[in-house]
C-alpha positions as a LaTeX table, in Angstrom:
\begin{tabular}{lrrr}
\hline
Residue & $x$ (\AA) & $y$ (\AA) & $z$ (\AA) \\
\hline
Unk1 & 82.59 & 106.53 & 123.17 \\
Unk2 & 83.42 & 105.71 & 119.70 \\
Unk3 & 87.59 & 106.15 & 119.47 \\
Unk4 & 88.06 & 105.69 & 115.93 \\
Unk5 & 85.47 & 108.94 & 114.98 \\
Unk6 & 87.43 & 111.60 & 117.43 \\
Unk7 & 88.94 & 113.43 & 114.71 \\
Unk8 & 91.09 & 113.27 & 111.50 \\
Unk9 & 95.06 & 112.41 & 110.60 \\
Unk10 & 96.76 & 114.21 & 108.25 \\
Unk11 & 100.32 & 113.03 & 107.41 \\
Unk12 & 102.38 & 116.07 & 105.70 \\
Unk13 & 104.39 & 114.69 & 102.39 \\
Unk14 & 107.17 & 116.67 & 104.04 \\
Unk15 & 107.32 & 114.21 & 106.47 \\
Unk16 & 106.90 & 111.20 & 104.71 \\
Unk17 & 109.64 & 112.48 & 102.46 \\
Unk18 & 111.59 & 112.86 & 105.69 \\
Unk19 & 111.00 & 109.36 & 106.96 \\
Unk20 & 112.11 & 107.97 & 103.25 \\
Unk21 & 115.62 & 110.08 & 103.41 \\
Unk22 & 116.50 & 108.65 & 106.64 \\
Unk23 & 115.28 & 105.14 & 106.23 \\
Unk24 & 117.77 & 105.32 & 102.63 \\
Unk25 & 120.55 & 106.58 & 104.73 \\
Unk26 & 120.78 & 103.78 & 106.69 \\
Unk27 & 121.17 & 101.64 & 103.65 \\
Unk28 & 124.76 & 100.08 & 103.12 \\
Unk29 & 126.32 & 101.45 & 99.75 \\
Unk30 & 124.63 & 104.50 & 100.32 \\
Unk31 & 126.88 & 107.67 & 99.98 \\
Unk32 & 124.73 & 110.33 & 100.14 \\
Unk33 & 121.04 & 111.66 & 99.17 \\
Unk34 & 121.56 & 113.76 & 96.11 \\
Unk35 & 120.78 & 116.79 & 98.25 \\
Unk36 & 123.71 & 116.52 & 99.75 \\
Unk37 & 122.60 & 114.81 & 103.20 \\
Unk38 & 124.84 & 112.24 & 104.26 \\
Unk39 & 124.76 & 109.90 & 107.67 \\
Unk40 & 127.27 & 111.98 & 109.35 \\
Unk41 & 124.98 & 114.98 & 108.35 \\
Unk42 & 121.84 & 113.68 & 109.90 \\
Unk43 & 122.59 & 115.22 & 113.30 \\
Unk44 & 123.67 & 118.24 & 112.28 \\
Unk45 & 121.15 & 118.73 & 109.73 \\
Unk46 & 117.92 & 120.53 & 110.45 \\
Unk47 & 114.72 & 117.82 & 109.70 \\
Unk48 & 113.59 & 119.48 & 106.96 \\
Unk49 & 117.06 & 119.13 & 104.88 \\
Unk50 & 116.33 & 115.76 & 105.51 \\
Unk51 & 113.96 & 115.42 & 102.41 \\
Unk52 & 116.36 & 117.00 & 100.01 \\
Unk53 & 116.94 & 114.59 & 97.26 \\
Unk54 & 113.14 & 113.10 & 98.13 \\
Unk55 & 110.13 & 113.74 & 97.02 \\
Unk56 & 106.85 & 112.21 & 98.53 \\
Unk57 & 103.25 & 112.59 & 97.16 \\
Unk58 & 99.89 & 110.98 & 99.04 \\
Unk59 & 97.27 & 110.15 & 97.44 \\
Unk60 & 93.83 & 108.76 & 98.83 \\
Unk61 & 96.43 & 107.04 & 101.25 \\
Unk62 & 98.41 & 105.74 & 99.14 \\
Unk63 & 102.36 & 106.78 & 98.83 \\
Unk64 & 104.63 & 107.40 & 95.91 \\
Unk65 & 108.32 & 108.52 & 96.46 \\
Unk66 & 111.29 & 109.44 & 94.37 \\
Unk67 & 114.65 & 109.37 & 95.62 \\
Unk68 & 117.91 & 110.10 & 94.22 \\
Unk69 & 121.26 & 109.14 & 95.57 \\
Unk70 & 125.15 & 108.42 & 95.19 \\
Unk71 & 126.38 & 104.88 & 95.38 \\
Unk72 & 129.35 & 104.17 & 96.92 \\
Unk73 & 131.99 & 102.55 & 95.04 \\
Unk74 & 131.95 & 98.80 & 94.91 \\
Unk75 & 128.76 & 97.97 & 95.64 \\
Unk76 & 125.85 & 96.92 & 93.66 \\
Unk77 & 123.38 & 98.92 & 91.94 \\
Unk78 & 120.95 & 96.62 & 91.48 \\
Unk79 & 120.96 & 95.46 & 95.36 \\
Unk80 & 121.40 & 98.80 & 96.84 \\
Unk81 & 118.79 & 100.65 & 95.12 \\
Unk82 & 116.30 & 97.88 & 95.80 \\
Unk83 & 117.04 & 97.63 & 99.33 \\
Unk84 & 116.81 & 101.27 & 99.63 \\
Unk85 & 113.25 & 100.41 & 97.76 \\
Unk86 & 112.43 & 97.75 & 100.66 \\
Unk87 & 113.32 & 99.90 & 103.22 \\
Unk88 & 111.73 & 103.21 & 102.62 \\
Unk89 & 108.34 & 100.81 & 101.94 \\
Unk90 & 108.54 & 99.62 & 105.72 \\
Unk91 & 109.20 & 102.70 & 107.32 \\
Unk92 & 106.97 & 104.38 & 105.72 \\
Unk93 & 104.36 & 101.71 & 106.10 \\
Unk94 & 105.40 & 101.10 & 109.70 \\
Unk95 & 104.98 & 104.50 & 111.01 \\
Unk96 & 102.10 & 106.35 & 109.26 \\
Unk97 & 100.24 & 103.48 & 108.04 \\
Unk98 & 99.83 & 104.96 & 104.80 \\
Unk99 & 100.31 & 102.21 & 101.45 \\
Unk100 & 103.68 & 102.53 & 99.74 \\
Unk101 & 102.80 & 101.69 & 95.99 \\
Unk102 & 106.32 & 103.13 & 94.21 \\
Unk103 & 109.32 & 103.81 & 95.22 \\
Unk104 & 111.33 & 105.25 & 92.17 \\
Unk105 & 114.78 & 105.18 & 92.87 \\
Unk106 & 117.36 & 107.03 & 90.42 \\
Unk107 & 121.54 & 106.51 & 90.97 \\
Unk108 & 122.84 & 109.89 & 90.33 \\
Unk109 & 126.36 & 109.33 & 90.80 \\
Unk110 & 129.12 & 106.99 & 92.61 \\
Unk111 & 131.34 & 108.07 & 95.01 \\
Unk112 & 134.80 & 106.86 & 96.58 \\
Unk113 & 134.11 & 109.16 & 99.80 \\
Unk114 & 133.12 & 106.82 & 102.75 \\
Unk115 & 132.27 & 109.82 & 104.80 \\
\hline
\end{tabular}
């Protein structure tokens, strides 16, 4: 029996969007998502706030995503955002398989709240 013809996978850009939040989350120098979700949060926080502040689109298999977050105070722009970049890529990548080919990252703020 042929495995790989049993059926088809579809991958909801809700849940990639999802997968992107928490995977910036766990970034150091991350405050919060702009939708308000911070770490503490996270457990308390139904999934689907989880994507607020995110946006995913798939295409033909291919992933863009948009985030938007607060920095915290002190640390660098420049690094944070791209390892928020680097990270969303590889979780993304590493559990759907899909191709990450932008990650657009916008800094809408900086706070002095360590949550």
């Amino acid at each position: 029996m042929d495995k790989a013809n049993i059926g088809t996978i579809k991958i909801a850009d809700a849940v990639v969007s999802t997968i992107a939040g928490i995977a910036a989350l766990e970034v150091e120098g991350v405050s919060k998502l702009s939708g308000g979700i911070t770490k503490e949060s996270v457990a308390k926080t139904s999934k689907r706030g989880l994507s607020k502040g995110v946006s995913a689109v798939i295409e033909e298999g291919k992933v863009t995503v948009s985030i938007s977050y607060e920095l915290l105070f002190g640390y660098s722009v420049k690094k944070v955002s791209e390892d928020i970049q680097n990270k969303i890529k590889q979780a993304i990548e590493t559990m759907t398989g899909l191709e990450v080919v932008k990650v657009n990252v916008v800094v809408s703020g900086i706070s002095a709240d360590r949550n």
